[in-house]
Each structure stands twice: as C-alpha cells, then as structure tokens.
C-alpha positions as CSV (number, residue, x, y, z in Angstrom):
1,X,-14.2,-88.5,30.2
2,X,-15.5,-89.1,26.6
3,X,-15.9,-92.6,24.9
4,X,-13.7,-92.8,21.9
5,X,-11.4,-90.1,23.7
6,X,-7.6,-89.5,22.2
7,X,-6.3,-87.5,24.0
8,X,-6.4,-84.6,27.2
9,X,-9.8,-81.8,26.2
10,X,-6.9,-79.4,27.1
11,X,-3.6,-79.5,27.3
12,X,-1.9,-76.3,29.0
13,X,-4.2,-73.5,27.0
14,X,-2.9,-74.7,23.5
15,X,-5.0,-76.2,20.9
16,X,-3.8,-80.6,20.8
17,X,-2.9,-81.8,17.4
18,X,-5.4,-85.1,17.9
19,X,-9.5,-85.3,17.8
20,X,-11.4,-85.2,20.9
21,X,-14.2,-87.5,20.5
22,X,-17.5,-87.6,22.4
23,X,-20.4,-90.5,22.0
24,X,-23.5,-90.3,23.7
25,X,-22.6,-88.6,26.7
26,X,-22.4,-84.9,27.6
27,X,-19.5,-83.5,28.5
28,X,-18.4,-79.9,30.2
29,X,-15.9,-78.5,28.6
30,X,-13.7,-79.3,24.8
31,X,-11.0,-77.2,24.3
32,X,-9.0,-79.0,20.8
33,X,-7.8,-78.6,17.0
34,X,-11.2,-80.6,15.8
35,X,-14.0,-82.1,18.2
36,X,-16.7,-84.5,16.7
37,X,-19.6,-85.2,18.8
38,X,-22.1,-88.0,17.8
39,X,-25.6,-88.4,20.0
40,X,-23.7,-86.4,23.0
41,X,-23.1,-82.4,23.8
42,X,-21.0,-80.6,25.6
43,X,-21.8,-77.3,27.4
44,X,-18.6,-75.5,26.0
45,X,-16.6,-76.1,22.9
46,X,-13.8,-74.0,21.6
47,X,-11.5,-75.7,18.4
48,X,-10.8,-75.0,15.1
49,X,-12.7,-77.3,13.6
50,X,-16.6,-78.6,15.2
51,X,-19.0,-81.7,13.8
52,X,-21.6,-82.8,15.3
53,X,-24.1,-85.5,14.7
54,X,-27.5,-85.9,16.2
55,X,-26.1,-84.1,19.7
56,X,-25.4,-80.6,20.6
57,X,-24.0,-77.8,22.8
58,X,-24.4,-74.4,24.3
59,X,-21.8,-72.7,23.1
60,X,-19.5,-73.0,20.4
61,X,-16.6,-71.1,19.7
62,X,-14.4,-72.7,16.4
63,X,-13.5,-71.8,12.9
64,X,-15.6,-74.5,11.2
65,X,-18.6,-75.5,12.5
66,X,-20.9,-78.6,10.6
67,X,-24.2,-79.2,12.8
68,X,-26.5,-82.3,11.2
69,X,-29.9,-83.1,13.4
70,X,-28.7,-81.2,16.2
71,X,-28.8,-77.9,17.6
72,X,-26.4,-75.5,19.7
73,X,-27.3,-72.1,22.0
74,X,-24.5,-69.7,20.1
75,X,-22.4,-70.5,17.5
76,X,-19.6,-68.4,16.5
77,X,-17.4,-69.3,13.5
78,X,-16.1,-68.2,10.3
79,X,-18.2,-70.6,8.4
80,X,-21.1,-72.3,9.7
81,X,-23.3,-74.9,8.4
82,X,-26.7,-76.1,9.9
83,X,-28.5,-79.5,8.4
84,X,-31.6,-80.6,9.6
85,X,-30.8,-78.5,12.6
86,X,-31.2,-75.3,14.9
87,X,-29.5,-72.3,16.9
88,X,-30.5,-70.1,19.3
89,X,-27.7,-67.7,17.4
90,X,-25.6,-67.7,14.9
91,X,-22.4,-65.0,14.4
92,X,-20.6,-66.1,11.2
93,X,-18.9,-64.7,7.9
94,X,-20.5,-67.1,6.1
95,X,-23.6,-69.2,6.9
96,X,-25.2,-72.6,5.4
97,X,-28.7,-72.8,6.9
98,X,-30.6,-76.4,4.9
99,X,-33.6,-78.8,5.1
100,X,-36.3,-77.3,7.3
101,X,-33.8,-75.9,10.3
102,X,-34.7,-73.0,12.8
103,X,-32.4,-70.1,13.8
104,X,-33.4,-67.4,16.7
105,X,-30.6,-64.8,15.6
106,X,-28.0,-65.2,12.2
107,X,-25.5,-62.4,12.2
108,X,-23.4,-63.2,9.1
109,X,-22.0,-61.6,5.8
110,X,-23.0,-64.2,3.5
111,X,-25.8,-66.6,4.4
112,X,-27.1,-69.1,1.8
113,X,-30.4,-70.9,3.0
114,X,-32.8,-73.6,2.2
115,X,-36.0,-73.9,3.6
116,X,-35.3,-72.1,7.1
117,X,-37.1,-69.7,9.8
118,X,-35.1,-67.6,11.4
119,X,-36.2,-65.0,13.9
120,X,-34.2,-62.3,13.2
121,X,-31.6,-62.1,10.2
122,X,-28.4,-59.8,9.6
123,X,-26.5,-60.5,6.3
124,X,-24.4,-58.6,3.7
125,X,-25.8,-61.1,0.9
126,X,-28.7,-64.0,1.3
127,X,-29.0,-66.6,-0.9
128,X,-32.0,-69.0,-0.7
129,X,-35.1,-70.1,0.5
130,X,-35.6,-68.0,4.5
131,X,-38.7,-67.0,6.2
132,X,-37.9,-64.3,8.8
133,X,-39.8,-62.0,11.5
134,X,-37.3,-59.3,11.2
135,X,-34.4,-59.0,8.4
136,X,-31.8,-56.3,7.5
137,X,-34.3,-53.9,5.8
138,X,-37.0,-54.5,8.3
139,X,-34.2,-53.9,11.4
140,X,-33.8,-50.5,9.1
141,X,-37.3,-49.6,8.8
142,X,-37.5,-49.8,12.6
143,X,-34.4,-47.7,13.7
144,X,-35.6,-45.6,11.3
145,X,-39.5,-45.3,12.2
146,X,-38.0,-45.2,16.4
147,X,-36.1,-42.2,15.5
148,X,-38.8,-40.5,13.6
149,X,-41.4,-41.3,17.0
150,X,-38.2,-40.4,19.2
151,X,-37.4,-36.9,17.1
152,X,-41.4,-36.1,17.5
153,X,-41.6,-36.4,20.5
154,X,-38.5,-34.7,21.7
155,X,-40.1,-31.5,19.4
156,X,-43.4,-31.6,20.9
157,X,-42.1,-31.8,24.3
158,X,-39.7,-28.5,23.5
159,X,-42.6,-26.8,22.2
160,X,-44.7,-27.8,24.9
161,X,-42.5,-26.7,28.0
162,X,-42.1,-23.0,26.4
C-alpha cells in the first residue's frame, strides 16, 4: 500500500504502536500513532502525531501536526505548525504559521506567525508577522455593524406597517 510501510494503516479501530510511512504515492486512508509522508498525500489522516514533507492531504485529524512545503484542506490538532506551506483551514490551540505560507481560515488560541496571509483569522493571542482580510476585531466590527443594519431595519419596518 505505501513504500517504506511497517505495518497495517489500521488495525481494528485502535491507534498501532509503529509509523506508517508513505513516499511518493497518494494513499486513501492513515489511521496510526505517527504517519510521516514525504513527496506523497493521503486523502484522510487521523494519528497522534502527522509530518509531512513536500506532500499533502485533505484532511487531517492528529494531535501534532508539522507541514514543510506542503499543504493540507483542514487541519485539526492541538498544535499545528506550517513551513513554507498552506491550508485551506486550520482549527488548533496553538498555531505556528512561517516563511511566506497561505492559510484560508485559522481558528486557534494562540497563533504565532511569520510572514503569512491568511484569509480569515480567529485567535485568543497572535504573535508575529500576518496579513489578513478579516481578523478577530474585524469579524466583531461586522456582527456588530449586521446587527445595527438588522435592528434598523426591523424598527423601520414596525413603524412602517402601523
């Protein structure tokens, strides 16, 4: 299934004890303890621990995830690190975004960045060097301005209809 394979992707729902290994291929599904993926992907990856290397995947479910030169659809973690690299979305308590990566979405509670664009960013704390479209206040702003627009209008068509 993989080159440099050790063992079953899944054995009987629980986590294996050994490394799953993929080298440029792409593979369906990784269910184990730690998967490391060099110039390959998978569609689905669910461990504890995540590298990859040049490669990606579309979703990734772990509690450490280390992506260099590659990219991933959603990445959900604890901790999350991006190099050189780029997500459609990100849902982490703590985030390493460096060296000129891209994120669509970054839902996190601590986020420390260098020299990223992310769409649209959602953090407790922020450290570092971001460009964003939308951020936390700017989210704010917004729910707050829709309400105002929302509350007017719901007024003027009361007063209106008596």
């Amino acid at each position: 299934m993989s080159k440099g394979q050790q063992h079953p992707a899944k054995t009987n729902g629980h986590l294996p004890t050994k490394d799953v290994v993929v080298e440029e291929q792409v593979v369906k599904s990784i269910e184990a303890e730690t998967v490391h993926i060099k110039q390959g992907g998978a569609e689905s990856i669910k461990a504890n621990q995540v590298t990859i290397n040049q490669g990606g995947a579309k979703n990734i479910t772990a509690n450490q995830v280390t992506i260099t030169q590659g990219g991933a659809g959603m990445v959900k973690g604890k901790s999350v690190s991006l190099t050189e690299g780029g997500a459609m979305l990100v849902i982490a308590e703590s985030a390493t975004l460096e060296d000129n990566g891209v994120a669509g979405v970054v839902i996190a509670k601590q986020v420390q960045a260098k020299n990223q664009k992310i769409g649209l960013l959602l953090a407790a704390r922020v450290e570092g060097t971001v460009q964003t479209l939308v951020d936390t206040k700017g989210v704010f702003l917004f729910a707050l301005l829709l309400g105002m627009i929302i509350g007017l209008g719901v007024f003027l068509r009361g007063m209106l209809s008596k």
